[in-house]
N, C-alpha and C positions, 0 to 999 in steps of 0.2 A: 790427246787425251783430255777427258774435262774431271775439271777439278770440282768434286762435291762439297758442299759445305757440312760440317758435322754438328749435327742438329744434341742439343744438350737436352739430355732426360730429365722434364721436369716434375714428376712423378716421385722419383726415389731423392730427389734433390733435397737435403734438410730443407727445412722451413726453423724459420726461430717460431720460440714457443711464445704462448703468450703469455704477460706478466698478470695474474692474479689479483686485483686490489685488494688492499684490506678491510676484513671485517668491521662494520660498522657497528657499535654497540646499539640496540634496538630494543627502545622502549618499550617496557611493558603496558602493555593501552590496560585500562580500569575495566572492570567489570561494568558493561553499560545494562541496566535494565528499564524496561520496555515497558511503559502501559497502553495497551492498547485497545481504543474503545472505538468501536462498532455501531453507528447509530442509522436505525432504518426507520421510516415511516411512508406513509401513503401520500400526503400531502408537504410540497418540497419548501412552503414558506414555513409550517410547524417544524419541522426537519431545523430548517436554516434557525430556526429563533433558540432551539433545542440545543444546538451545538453552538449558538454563541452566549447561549447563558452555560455551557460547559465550560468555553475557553477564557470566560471573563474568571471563573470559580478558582481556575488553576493559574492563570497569571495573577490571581490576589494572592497567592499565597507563595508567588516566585520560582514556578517552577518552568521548564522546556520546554516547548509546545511545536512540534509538527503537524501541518495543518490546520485546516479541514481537509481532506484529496476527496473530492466527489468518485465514488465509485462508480461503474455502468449502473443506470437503471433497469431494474427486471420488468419483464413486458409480458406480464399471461393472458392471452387471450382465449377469449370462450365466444364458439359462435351455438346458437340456440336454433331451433325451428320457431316461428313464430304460432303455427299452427299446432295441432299434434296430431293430425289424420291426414289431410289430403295436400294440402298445401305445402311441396317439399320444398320449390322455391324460394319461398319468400321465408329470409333467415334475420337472426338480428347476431349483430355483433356485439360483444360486452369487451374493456380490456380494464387490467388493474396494472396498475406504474406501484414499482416501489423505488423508491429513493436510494440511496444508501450514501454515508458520508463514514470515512476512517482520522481518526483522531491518536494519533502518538504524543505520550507524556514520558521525556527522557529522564531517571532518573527521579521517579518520583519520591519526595517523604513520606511521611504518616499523616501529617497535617494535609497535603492534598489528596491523600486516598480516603483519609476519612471525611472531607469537606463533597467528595464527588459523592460518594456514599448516603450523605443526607441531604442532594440537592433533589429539587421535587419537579418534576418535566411535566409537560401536557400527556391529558390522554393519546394515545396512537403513536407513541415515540416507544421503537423493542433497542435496549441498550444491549450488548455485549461486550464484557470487561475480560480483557486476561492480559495476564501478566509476561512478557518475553525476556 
């Protein structure tokens, strides 16, 4: 006769349980708000010059500063007929670049919302302010 080995169910076999850590008391993080400025133009050295007279305004007055973060530039292109009757070939291409640059102020005061407020940009600079 052969002798079988008797295989142990490890299925219904307990397992120990696992021991739980304790709760760690967990800080309440502050209410952080957001100002966040939006700055677009056609021309990307006006742009550049625009949002460093922005960043110089708000570190005079000590506040957080994320960024500049270059956003993707928009690309719209327009093609024209150069003719208007017979000439369908021959086309011209036009395109317009817009910049975009995003600007975060953590945590702003009064003193830098009202200092952005009467700072004075070049023509062709479109600003968007909102608050997160």
């Amino acid at each position: 006769m052969e002798k079988t080995a008797i295989k142990k169910n490890t299925k219904t076999a307990s397992k120990p349980k696992a021991v739980k850590a304790p709760k760690k008391s967990v800080a309440k993080a502050e209410a952080v708000s957001v100002l966040r400025i939006r700055v677009r133009a056609y021309d990307s050295k006006i742009l550049d010059a625009s949002v460093k007279q922005i960043i110089e305004t708000a570190l005079r007055h000590d506040a957080k500063i994320v960024g500049p973060v270059p956003l993707p530039t928009d690309i719209k292109k327009y093609t024209v007929n150069r003719a208007s009757f017979v000439y369908k070939n021959a086309r011209e291409q036009f395109e317009m670049r817009i910049h975009r640059r995003l600007i975060d102020i953590i945590n702003p005061n009064a003193k830098v919302i009202e200092a952005l407020t009467n700072i004075s940009l070049p023509s062709g600079v479109n600003i968007d302010v909102k608050m997160i």
